[in-house]
N, C-alpha and C positions, 0 to 999 in steps of 0.2 A: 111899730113900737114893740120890743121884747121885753117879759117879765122875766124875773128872777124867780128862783122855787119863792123864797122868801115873799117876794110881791103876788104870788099866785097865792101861796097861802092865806096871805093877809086876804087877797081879794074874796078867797071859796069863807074865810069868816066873817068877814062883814054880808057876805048873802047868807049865809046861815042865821044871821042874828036877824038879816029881815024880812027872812023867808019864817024863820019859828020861833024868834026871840032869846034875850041872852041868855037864857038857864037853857035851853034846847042845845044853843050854840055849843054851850058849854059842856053835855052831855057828847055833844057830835066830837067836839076838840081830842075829849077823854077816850072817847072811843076810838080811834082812832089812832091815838098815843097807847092806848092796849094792845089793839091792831100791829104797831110796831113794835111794839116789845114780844107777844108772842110770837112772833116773825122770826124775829133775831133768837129767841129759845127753840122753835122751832128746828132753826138751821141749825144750833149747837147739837139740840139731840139728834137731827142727819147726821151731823157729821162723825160725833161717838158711836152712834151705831156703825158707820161707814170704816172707820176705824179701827172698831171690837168686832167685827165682821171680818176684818181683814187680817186682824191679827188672830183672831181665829180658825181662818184659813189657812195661815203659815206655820201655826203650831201644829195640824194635820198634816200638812204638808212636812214637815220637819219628823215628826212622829214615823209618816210610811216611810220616809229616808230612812231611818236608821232602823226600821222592821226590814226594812232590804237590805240594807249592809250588813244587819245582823245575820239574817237568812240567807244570804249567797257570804258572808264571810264564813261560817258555820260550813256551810255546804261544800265550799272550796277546800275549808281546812281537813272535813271528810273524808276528800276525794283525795288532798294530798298524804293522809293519812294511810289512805286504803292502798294508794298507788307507791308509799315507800316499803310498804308490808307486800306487795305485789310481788315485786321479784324475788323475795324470801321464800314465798309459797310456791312459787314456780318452779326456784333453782331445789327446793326440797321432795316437790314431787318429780321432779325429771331425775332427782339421783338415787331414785327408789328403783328405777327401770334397769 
């Protein structure tokens, strides 16, 4: 013979009622119905923290991105700076000779 939740439940409250009587029962019921409700809040706040955890990892992550693109674009535009002014300085010191 297979129960249902439904028919288990029913069966764990009718032992409850006469194992400690209806107001006990009914104590155990509520507790229980607590039990599931902090459960399911429980898992909401896993999950926002799981979430705001994560999107706060991609905002750093996003953040060093563009401190590097800043910093090697800077440093590139530098280098091409330094290197169009390069043969300026050169062709001027060689025709000092």
């Amino acid at each position: 013979m297979t129960f249902t939740q439904t028919d288990q439940q029913h069966i764990a409250g009718i032992m409850l009622e006469n194992l400690y009587g209806k107001h006990a029962a009914a104590l155990y019921a509520q507790a229980a119905d607590f039990n599931k409700t902090a459960r399911f809040y429980y898992m909401k706040a896993e999950d926002a923290y799981y979430l705001a955890n994560a999107q706060a990892s991609y905002d750093d992550w996003r953040r060093a991105r563009r401190q590097w693109d800043y910093f090697y674009r800077y440093e590139i535009m530098k280098l091409a700076h330094f290197f169009q002014l390069f043969p300026i300085m050169t062709s001027h010191c060689r025709s000092r000779k």
